[in-house]
C-alpha positions as CSV (number, residue, x, y, z in Angstrom):
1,X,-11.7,0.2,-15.2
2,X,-10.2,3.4,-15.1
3,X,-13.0,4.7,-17.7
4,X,-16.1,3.4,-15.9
5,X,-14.9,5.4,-12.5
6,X,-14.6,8.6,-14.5
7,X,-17.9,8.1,-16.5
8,X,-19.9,7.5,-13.2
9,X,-18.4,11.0,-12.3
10,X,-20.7,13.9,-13.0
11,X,-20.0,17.1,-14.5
12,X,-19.8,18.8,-11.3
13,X,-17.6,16.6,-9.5
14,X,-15.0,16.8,-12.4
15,X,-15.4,20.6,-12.3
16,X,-14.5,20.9,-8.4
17,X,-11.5,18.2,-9.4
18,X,-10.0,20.4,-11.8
19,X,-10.9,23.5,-9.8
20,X,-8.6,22.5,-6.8
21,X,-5.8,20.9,-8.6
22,X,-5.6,24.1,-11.1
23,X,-3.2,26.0,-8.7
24,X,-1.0,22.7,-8.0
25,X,-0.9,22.6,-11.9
26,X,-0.4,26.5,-12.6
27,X,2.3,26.9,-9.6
28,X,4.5,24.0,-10.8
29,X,3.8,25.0,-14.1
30,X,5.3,28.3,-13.8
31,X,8.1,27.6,-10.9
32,X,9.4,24.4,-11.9
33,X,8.7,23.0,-15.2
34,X,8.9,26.7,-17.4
35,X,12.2,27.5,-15.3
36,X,13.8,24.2,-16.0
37,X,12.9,24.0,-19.7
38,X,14.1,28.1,-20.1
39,X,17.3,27.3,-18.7
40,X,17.8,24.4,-21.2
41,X,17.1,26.7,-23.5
42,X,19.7,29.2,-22.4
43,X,22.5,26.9,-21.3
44,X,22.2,26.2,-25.2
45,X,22.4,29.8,-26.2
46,X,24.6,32.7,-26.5
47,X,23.7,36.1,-25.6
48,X,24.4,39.5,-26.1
49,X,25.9,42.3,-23.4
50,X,22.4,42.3,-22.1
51,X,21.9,39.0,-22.0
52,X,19.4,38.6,-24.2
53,X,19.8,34.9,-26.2
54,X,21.6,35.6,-29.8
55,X,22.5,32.3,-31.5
56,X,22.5,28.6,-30.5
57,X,25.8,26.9,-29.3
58,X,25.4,23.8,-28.5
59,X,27.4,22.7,-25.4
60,X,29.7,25.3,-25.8
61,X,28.5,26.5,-22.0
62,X,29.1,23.1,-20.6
63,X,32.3,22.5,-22.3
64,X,33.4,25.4,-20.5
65,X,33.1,24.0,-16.8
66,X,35.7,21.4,-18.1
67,X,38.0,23.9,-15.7
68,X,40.0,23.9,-12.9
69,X,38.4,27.2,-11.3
70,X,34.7,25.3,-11.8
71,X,36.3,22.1,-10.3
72,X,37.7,24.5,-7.1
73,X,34.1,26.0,-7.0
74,X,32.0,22.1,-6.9
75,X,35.2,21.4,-4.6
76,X,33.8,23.9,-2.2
77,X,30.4,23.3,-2.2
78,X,31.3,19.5,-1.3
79,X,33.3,21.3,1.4
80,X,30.8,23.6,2.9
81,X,27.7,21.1,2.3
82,X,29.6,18.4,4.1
83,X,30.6,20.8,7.2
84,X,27.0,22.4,7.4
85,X,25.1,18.9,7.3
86,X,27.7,17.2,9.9
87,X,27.7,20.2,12.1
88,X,23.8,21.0,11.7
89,X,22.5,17.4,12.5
90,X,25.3,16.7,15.2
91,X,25.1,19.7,17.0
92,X,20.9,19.8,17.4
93,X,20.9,16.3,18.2
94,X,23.4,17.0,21.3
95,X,21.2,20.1,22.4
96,X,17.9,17.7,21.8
97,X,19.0,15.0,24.1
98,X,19.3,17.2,27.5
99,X,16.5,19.4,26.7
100,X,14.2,16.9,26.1
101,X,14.3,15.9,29.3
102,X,11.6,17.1,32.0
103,X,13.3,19.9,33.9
104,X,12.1,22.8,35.1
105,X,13.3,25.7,32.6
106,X,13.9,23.4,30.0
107,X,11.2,25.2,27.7
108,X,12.8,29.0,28.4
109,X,16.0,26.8,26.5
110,X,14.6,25.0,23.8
111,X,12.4,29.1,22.2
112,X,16.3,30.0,22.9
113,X,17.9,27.3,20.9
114,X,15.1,27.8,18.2
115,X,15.5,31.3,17.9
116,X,18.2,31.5,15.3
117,X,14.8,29.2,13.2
118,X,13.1,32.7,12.5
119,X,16.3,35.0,11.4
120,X,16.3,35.4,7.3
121,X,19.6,34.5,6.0
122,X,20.7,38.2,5.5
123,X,19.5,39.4,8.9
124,X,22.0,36.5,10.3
125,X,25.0,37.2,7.8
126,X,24.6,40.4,9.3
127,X,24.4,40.2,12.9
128,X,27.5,37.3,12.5
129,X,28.9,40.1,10.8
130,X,29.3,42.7,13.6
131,X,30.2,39.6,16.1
132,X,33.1,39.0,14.3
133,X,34.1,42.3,13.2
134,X,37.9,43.5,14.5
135,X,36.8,46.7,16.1
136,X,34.4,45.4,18.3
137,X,33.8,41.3,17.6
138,X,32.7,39.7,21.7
139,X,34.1,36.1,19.7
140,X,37.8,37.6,19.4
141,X,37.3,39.5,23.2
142,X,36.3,36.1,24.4
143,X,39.5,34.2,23.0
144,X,41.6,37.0,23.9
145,X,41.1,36.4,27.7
146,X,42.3,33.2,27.4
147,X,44.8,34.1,25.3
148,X,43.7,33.0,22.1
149,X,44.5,34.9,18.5
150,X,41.8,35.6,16.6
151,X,41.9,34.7,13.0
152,X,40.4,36.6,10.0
153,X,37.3,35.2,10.1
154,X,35.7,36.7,7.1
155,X,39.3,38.1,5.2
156,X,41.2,34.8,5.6
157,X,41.5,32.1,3.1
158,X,41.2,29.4,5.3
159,X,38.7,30.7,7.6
160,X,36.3,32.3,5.4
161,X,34.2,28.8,3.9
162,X,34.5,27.9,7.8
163,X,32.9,30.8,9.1
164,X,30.3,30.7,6.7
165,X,29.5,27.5,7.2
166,X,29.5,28.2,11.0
167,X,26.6,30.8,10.4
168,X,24.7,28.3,8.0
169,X,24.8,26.0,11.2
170,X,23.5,28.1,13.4
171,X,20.6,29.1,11.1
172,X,19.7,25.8,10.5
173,X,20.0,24.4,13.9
174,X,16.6,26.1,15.5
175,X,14.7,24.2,13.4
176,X,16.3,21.2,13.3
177,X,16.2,20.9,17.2
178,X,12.2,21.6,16.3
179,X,12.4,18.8,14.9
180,X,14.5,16.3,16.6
181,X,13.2,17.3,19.8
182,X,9.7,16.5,18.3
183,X,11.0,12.9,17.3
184,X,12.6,12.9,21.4
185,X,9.3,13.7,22.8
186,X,6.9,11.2,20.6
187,X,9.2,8.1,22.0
188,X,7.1,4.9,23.4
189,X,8.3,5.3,27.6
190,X,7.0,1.4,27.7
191,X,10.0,0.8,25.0
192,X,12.7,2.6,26.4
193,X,11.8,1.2,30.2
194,X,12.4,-2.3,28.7
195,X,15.5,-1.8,27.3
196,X,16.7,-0.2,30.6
197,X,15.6,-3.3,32.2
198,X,17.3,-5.7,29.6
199,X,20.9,-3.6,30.7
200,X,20.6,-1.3,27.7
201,X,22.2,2.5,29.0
202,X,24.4,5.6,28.0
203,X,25.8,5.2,24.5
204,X,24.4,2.0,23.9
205,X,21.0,2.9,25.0
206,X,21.1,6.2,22.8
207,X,22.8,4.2,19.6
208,X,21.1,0.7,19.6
209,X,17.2,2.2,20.8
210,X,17.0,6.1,21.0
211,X,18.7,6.5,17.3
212,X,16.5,3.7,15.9
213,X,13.2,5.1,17.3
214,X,14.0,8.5,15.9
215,X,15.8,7.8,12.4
216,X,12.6,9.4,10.3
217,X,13.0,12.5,12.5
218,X,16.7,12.4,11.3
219,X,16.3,11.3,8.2
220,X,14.0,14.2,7.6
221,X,16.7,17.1,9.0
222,X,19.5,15.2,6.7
223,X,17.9,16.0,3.5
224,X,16.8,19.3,4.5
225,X,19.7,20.6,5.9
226,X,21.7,19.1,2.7
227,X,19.3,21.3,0.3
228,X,19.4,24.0,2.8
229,X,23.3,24.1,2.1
230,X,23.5,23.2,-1.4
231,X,21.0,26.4,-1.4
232,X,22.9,29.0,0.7
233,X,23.7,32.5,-1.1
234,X,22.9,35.0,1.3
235,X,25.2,34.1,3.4
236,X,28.7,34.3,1.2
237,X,26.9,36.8,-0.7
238,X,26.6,39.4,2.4
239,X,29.7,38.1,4.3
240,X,32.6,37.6,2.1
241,X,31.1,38.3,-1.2
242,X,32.4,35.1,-2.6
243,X,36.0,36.1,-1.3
244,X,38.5,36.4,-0.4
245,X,39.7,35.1,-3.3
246,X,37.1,33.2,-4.5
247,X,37.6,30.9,-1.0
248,X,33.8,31.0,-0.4
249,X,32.5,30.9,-3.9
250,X,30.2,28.1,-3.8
251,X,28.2,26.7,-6.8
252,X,25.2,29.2,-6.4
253,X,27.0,32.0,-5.4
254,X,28.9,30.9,-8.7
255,X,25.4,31.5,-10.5
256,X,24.2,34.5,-9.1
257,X,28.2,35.5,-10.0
258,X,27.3,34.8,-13.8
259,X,24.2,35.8,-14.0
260,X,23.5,38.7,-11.8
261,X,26.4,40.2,-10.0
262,X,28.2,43.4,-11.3
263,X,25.7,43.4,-14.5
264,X,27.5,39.9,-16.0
265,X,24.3,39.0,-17.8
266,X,26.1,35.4,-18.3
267,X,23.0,33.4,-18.5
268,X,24.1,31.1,-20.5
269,X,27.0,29.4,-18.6
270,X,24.8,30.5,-15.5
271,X,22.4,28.0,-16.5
272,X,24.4,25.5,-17.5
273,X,25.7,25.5,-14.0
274,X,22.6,25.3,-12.4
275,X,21.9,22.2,-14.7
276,X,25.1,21.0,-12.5
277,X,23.5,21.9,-9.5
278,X,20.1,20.3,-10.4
279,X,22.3,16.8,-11.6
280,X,24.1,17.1,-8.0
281,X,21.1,17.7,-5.6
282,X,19.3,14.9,-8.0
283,X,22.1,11.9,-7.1
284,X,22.8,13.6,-3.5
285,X,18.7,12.7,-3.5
286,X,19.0,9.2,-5.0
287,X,21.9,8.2,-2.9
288,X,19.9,9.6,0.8
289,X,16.6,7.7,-0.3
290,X,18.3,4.7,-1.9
291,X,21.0,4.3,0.8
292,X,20.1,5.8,3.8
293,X,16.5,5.7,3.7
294,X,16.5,2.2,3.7
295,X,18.3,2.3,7.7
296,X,15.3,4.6,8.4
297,X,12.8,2.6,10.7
298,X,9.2,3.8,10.7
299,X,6.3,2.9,13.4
């Protein structure tokens, strides 16, 4: 069957078919498949000062992630990917929900909310960075008046993932009110005025018909703000540098660490650890379209 439909094809028409998927091809050609295949390749490999691959080694660069400082380091990427997703769908969804509605103003809000949506992930580390500096941080003169001491946010142990994490929310939140807001706006009125007429309101209104209606919308913000986070180096990288202490060392920081930072040249256990991070993002997938995909209702 399949041969018949391609031999009625002519010449041209197979021409113009391979002309426009040729850049699909060529771009995941050279940014997905070559990259994955090359890091195989080094994660295999050892390699000199410069980095360049010497001798094969097996699994010599995955045996040594069998650590306790690799097990702290996937510990706190479970850590900040967990706060960032919670925080970055909950707190969107809260902002969506009142500026949805059809106020006067309500449009000044929502470019204001979505601001943060155009701001690079070093121009945000930044400006977070002079808010909360010491000598001059408006956060620490705000809890001050009511009499409130300001932690370390970036030079603290404990603070440091969370303030990170706080910045990685409010870079992803713009767009994910974009979003949810969209999914708000496209609700059938006809729908929502029956359930108010069946006794449906407040939390059970928003849970049992609002929540429903919009799930793709959320669905949609859940796995890109999980990628987003599993993702995020510009942040530690400009903030904390990974520190203090390693507190904010997160799996890709961890790779750019290896690989990149201070001339390391580690390619080889840098790509075995991005082979980690490829296995983790590939079950976080399978579990969100296997398990929570399947609560998703679509019109």
């Amino acid at each position: 069957m399949s041969q018949s439909v391609i031999s009625r094809w002519n010449p041209r028409e197979l021409a113009l078919t391979v002309l426009f998927l040729a850049p699909a091809v060529v771009g995941l050609g050279a940014f997905v498949i070559f990259p994955l295949f090359q890091a195989v390749y080094l994660a295999t490999m050892g390699s000199d000062i410069l980095g360049n691959p010497t001798r094969f080694v097996g699994f010599q660069h995955f045996e040594e992630l069998f650590t306790p400082d690799f097990g702290a380091v996937l510990a706190r990427t479970a850590a900040f990917t967990l706060m960032v997703v919670v925080a970055g769908v909950v707190l969107p969804m809260t902002l969506a929900v009142p500026l949805s509605q059809r106020l006067p103003g309500m449009r000044v809000f929502r470019t204001l909310f979505t601001l943060p949506f155009a701001y690079s992930a070093s121009a945000a580390s930044v400006v977070w960075l002079l808010m909360l500096n010491p000598a001059m941080s408006p956060v620490n003169w705000l809890l001050q008046l009511v009499g409130v001491a300001a932690p370390g946010w970036t030079t603290d142990s404990g603070w440091a993932l969370v303030t990170v994490a706080g910045v990685t929310v409010w870079m992803v939140s713009g767009f994910n009110l974009l979003v949810l807001a969209a999914g708000l706006a496209g609700l059938d009125e006809q729908v929502l005025e029956a359930a108010r007429i069946d006794g449906a309101s407040g939390v059970r209104h928003f849970t049992g018909i609002v929540l429903p209606m919009i799930s793709p919308s959320l669905f949609f913000v859940i796995v890109t703000t999980t990628l987003t986070a599993l993702q995020s180096l510009g942040q530690p990288q400009v903030m904390t540098d990974g520190g203090p202490n390693g507190a904010t060392s997160t799996l890709v920081y961890s790779i750019f660490n290896q690989a990149f930072h201070n001339n390391n040249s580690n390619y080889g256990l840098a790509s075995a650890q991005g082979l980690v991070l490829l296995i983790v993002g590939v079950l976080l997938a399978a579990v969100q379209f296997g398990v929570i995909e399947r609560r998703v209702h679509y019109r």
